[in-house]
PyMOL CGO cylinders between C-alpha atoms (Angstrom):
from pymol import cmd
from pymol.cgo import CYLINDER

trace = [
    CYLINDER, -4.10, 10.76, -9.90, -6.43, 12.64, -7.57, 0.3, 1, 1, 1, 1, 1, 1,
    CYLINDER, -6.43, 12.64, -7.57, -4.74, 13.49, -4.40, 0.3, 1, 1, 1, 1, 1, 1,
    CYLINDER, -4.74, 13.49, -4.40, -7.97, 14.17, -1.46, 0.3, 1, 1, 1, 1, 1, 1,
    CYLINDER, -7.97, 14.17, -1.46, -6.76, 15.51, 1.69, 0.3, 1, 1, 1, 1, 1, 1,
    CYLINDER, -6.76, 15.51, 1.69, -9.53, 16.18, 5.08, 0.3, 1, 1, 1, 1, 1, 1,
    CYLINDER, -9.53, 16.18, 5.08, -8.29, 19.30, 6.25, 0.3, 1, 1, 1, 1, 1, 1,
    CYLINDER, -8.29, 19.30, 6.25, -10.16, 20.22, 10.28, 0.3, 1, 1, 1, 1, 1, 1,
    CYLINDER, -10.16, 20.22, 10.28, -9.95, 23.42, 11.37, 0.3, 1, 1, 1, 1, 1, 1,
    CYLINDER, -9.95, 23.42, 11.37, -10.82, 25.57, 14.42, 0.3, 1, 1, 1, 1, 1, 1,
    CYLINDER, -10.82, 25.57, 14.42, -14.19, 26.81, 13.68, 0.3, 1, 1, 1, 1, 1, 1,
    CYLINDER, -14.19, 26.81, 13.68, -13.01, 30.70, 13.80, 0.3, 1, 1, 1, 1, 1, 1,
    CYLINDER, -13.01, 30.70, 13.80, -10.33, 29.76, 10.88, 0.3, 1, 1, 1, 1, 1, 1,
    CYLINDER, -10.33, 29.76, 10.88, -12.74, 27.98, 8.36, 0.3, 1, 1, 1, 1, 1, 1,
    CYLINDER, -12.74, 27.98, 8.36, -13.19, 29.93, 5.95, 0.3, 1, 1, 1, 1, 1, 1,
    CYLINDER, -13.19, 29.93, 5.95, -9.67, 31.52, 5.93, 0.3, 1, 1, 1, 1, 1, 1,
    CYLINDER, -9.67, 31.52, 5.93, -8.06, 27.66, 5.59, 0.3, 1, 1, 1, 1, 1, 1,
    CYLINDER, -8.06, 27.66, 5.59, -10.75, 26.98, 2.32, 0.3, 1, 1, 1, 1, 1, 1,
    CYLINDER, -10.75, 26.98, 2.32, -9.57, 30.22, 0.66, 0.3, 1, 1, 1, 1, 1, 1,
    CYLINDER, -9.57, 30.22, 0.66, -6.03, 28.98, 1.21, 0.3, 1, 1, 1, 1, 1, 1,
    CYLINDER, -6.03, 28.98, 1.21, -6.25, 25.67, -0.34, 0.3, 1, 1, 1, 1, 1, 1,
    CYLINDER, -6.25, 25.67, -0.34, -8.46, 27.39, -3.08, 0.3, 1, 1, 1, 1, 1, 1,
    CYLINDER, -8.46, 27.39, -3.08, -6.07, 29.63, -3.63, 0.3, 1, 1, 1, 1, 1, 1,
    CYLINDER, -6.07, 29.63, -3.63, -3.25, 26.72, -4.24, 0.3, 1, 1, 1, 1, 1, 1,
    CYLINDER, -3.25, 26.72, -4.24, -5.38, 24.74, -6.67, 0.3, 1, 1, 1, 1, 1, 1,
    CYLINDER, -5.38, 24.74, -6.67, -7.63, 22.49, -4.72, 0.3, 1, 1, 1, 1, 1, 1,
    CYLINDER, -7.63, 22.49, -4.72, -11.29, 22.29, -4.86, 0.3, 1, 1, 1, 1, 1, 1,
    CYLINDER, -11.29, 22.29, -4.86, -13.73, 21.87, -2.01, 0.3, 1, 1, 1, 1, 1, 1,
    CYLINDER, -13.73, 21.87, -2.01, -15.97, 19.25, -1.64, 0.3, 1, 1, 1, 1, 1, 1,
    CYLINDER, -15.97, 19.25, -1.64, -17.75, 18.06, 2.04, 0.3, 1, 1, 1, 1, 1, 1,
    CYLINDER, -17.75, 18.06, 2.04, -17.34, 20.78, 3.95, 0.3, 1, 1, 1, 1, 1, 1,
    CYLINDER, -17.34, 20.78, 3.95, -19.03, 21.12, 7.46, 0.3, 1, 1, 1, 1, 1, 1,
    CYLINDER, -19.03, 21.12, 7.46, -19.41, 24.43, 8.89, 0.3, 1, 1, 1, 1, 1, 1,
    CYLINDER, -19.41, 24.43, 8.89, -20.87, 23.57, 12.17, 0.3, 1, 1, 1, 1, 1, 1,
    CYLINDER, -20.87, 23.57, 12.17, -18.39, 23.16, 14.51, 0.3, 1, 1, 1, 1, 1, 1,
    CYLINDER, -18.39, 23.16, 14.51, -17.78, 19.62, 16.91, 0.3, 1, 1, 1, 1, 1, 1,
    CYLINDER, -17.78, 19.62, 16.91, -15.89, 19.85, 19.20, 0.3, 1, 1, 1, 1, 1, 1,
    CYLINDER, -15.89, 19.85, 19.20, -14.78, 22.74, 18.05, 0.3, 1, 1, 1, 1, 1, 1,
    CYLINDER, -14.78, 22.74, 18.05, -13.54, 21.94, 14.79, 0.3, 1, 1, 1, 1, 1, 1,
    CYLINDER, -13.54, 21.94, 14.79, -14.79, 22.35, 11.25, 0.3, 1, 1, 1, 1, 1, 1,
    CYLINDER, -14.79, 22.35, 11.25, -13.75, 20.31, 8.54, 0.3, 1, 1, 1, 1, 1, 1,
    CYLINDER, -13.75, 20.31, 8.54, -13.55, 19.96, 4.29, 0.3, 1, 1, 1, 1, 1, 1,
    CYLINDER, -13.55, 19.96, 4.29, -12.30, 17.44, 1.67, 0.3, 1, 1, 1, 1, 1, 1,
    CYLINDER, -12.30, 17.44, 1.67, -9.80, 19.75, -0.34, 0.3, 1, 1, 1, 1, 1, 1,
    CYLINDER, -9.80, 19.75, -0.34, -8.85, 17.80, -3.74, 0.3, 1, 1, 1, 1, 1, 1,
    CYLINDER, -8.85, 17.80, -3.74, -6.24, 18.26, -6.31, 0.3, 1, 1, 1, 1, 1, 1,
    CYLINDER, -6.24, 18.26, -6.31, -6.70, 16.28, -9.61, 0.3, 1, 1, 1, 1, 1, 1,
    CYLINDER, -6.70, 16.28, -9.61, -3.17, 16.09, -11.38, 0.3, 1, 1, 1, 1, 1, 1,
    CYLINDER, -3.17, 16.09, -11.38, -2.79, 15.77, -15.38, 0.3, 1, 1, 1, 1, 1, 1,
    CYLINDER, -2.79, 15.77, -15.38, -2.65, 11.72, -16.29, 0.3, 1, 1, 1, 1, 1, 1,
    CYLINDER, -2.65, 11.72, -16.29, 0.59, 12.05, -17.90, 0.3, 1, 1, 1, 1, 1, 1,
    CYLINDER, 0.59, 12.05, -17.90, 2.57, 12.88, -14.65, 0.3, 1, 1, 1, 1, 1, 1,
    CYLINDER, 2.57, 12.88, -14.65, 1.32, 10.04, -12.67, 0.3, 1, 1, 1, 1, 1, 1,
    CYLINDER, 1.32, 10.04, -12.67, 3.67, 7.30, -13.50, 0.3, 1, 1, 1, 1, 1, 1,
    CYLINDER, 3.67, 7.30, -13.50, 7.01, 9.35, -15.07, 0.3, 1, 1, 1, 1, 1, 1,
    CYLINDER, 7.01, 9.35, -15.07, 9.00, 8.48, -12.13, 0.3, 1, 1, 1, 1, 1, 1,
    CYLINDER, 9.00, 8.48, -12.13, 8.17, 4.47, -13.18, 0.3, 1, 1, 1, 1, 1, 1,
    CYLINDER, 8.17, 4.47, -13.18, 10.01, 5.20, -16.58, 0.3, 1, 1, 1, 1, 1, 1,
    CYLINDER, 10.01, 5.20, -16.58, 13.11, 6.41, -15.21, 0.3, 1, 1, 1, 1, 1, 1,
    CYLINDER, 13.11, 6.41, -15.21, 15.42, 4.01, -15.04, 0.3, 1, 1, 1, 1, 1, 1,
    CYLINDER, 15.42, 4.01, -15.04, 17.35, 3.38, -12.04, 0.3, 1, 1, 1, 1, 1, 1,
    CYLINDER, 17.35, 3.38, -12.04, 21.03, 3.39, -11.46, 0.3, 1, 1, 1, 1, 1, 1,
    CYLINDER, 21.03, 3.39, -11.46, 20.91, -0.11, -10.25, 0.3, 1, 1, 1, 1, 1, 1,
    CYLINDER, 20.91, -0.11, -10.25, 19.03, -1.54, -13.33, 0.3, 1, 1, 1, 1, 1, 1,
    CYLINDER, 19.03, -1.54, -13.33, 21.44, 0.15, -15.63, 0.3, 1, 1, 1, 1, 1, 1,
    CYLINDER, 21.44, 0.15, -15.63, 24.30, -2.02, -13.86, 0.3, 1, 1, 1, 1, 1, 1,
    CYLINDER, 24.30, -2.02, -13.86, 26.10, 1.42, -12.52, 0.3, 1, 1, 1, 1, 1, 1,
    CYLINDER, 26.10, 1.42, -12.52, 27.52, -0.19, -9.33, 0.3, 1, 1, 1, 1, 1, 1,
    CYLINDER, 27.52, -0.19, -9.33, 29.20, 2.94, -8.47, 0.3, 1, 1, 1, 1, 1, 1,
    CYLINDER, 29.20, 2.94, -8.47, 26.50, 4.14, -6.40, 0.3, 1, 1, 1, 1, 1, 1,
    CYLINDER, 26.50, 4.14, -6.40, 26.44, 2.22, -4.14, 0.3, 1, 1, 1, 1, 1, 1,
]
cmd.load_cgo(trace, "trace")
């Protein structure tokens, strides 16, 4: 699952906010530099290995196992 996230940023802090997201895994695509309004903004995007995106589906809940207790 690809998680894309618009990040907009006061023009001055740019380039600091793209080495931050850089720096936690995401790439950058779409940026624009020039400044409206005066805010710049990027796509930051985070693919995540295949085999994490539906675990939480196979894990069974309390509810389907019968345990009434939790409720």
């Amino acid at each position: 699952m690809t998680l894309r996230i618009r990040v907009s940023t006061r023009a001055r802090c740019f380039e600091e906010r793209k080495q931050q997201h850089i720096e936690r895994g995401y790439r950058i695509e779409d940026e624009r530099p020039m400044p409206v309004n005066g805010l710049c903004s990027f796509v930051a995007v985070k693919d995540d290995p295949p085999s994490d995106d539906f675990d939480w589906l196979a894990r069974p809940s309390a509810e389907s196992r019968g345990d009434r207790s939790s409720r």
